[in-house]
Backbone as CSV, one residue per row, in Angstrom:
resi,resn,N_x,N_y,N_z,CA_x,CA_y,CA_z,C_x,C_y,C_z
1,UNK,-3.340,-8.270,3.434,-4.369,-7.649,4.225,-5.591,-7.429,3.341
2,UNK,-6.678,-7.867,4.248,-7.819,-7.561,2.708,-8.234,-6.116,3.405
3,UNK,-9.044,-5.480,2.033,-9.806,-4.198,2.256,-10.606,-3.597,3.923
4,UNK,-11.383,-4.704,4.182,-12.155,-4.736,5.534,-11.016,-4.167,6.573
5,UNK,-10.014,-4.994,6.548,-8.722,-4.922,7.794,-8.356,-3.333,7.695
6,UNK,-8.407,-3.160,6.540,-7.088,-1.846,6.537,-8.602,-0.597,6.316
7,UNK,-9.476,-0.562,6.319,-10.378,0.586,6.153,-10.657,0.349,8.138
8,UNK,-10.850,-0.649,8.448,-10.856,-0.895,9.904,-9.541,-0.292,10.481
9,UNK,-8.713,0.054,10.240,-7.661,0.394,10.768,-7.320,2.248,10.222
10,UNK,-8.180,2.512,9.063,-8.057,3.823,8.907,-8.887,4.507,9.819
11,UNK,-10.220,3.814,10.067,-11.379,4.463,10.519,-11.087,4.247,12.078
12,UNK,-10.031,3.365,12.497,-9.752,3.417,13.979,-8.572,4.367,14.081
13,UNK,-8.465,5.458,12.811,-7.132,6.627,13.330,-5.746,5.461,13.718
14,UNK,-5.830,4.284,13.731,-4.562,3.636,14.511,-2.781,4.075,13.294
15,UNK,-2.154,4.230,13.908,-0.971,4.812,13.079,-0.267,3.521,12.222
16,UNK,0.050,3.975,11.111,0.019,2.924,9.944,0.422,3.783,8.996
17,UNK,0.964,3.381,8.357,1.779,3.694,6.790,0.797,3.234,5.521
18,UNK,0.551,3.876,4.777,-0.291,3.674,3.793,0.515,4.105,2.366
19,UNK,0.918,2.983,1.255,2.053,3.873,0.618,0.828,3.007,-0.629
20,UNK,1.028,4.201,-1.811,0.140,3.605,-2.768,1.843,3.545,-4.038
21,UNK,1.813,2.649,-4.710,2.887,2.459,-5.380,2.560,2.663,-7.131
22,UNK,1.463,2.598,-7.040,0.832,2.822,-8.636,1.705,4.553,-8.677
23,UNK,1.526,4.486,-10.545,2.508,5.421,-11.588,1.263,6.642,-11.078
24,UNK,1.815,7.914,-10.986,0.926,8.891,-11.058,-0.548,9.139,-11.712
25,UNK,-0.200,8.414,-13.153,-1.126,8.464,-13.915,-2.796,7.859,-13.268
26,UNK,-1.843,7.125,-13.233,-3.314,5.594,-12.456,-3.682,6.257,-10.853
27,UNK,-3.263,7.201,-10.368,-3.981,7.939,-9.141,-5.319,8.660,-9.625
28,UNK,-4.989,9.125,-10.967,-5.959,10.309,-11.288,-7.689,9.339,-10.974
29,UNK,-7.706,8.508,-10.720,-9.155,7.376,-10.688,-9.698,7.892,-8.738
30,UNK,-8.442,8.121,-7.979,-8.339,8.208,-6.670,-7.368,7.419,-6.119
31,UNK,-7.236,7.828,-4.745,-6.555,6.821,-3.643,-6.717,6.582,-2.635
32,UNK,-6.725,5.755,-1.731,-6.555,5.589,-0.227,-5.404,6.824,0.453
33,UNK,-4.830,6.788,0.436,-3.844,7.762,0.514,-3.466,9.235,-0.054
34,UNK,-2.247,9.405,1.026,-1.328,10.665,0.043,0.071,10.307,0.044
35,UNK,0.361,9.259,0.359,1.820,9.034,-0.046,1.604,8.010,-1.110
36,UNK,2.215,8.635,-2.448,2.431,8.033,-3.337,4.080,7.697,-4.202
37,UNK,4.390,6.799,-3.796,5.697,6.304,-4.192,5.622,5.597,-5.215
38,UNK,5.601,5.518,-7.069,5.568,4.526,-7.552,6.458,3.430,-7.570
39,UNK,6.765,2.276,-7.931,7.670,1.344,-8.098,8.296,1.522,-8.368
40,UNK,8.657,1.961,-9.454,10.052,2.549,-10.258,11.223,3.122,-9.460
41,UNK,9.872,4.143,-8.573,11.450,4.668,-7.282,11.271,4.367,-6.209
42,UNK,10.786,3.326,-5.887,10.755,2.500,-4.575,11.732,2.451,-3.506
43,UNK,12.533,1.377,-4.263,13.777,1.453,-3.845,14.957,2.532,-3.218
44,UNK,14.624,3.871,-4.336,15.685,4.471,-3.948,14.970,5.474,-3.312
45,UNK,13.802,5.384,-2.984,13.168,6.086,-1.908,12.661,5.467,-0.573
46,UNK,13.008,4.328,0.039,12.957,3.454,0.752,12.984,3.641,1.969
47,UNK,14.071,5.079,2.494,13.890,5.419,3.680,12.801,6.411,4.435
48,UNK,11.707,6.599,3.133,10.458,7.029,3.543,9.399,5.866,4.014
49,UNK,9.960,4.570,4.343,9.347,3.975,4.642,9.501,3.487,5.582
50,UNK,9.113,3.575,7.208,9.145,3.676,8.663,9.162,1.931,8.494
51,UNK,10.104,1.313,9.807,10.661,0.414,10.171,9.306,-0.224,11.442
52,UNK,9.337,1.027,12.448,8.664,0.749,13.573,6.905,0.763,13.911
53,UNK,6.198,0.814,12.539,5.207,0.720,12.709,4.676,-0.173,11.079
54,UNK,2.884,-0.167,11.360,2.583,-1.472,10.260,2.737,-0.271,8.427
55,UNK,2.795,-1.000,7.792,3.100,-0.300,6.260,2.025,-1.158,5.276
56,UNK,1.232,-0.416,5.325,0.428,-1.019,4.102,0.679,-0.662,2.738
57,UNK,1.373,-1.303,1.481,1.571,-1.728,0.219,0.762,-1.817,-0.818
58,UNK,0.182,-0.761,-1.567,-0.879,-1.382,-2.532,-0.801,-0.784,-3.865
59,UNK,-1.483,-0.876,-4.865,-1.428,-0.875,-6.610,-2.565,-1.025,-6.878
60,UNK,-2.529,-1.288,-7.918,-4.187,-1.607,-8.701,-4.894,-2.905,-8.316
61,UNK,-3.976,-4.010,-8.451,-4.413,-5.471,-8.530,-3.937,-5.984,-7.368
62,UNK,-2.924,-5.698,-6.840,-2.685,-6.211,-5.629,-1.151,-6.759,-5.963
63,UNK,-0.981,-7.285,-7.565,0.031,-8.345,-7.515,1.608,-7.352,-7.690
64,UNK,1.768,-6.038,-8.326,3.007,-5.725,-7.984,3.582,-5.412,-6.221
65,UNK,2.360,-4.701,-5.379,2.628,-4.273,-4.162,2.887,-5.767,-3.648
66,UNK,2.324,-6.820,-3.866,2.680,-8.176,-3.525,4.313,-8.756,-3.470
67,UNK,4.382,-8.643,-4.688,5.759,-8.434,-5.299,7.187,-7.851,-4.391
68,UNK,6.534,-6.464,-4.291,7.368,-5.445,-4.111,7.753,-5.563,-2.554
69,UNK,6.563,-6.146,-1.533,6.505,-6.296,-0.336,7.382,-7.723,-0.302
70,UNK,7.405,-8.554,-0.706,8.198,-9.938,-0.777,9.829,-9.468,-1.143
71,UNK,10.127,-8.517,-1.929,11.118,-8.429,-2.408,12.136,-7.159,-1.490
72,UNK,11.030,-6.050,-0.802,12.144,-5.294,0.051,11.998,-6.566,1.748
73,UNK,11.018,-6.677,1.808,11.139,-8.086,3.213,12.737,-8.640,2.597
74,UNK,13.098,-9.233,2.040,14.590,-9.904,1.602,15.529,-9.105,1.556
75,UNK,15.532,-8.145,0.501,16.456,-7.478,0.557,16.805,-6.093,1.375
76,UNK,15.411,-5.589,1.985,16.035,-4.522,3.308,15.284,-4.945,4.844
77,UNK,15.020,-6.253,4.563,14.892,-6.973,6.018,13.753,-6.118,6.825
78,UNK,13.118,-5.902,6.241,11.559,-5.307,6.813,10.430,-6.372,7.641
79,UNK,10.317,-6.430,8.917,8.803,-7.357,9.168,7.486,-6.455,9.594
80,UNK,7.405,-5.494,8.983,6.205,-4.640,9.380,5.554,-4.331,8.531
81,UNK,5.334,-4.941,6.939,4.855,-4.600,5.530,3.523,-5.742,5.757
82,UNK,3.148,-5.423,4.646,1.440,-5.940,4.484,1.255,-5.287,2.837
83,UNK,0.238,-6.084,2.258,-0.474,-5.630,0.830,-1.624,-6.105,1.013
84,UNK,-2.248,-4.710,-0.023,-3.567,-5.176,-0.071,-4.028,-5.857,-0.663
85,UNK,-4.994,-7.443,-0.466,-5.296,-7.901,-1.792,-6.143,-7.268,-2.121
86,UNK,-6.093,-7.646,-3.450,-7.078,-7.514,-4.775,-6.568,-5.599,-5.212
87,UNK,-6.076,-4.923,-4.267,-5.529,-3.624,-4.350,-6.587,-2.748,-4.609
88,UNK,-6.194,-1.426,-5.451,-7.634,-0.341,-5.462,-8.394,-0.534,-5.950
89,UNK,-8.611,-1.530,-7.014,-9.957,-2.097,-7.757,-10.757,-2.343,-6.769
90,UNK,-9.973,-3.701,-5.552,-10.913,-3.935,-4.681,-11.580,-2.764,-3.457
91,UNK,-10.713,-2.103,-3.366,-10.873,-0.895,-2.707,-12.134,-0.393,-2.888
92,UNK,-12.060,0.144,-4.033,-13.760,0.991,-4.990,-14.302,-0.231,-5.186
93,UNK,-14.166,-1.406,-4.936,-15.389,-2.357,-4.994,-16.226,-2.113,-3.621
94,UNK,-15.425,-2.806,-2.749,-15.803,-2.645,-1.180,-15.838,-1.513,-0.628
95,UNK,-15.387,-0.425,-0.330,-15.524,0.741,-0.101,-16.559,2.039,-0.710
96,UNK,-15.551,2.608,-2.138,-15.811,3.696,-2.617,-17.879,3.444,-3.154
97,UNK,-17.712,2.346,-3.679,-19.202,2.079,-4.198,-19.919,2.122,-3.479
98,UNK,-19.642,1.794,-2.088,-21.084,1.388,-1.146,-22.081,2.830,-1.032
């Protein structure tokens, strides 16, 4: 999902999961969000992550939430995930700066 889609979808209130997966540390810059799950406990926190609606996936760069979205799709059979490219860099590119 690029930036445009998912700020279009915050600013339309539409209900959506927004999970930021970056380490605590790397929030202190900001976030899209308030659910912050890092990677590490992803997995074993997994059932905070709703089945029946869309789940947006994101990190710094885009490429672990990439990752991470390819890898619970297989192994806990999810079709409602999405990542952001380019992730929060691109975020505060397109967004936070304007």
């Amino acid at each position: 999902m690029k930036v445009k889609e998912l700020k279009l979808l915050i600013d339309g209130n539409v209900d959506i999961t927004v999970v930021d997966i970056r380490e605590a540390y790397e929030c202190e810059d900001g976030a899209i969000c308030k659910l912050n799950i890092p990677l590490a406990q992803f997995l074993s926190r997994i059932d905070e992550i709703p089945k029946d609606k869309p789940v947006v996936l994101y990190c710094n760069s885009g490429k672990r939430s990439k990752s991470l979205k390819y890898m619970v799709e297989k192994l806990h059979f999810y079709d409602n995930l999405n990542h952001l490219e380019g992730g929060f860099q691109e975020w505060q590119k397109q967004v936070v700066e304007l």
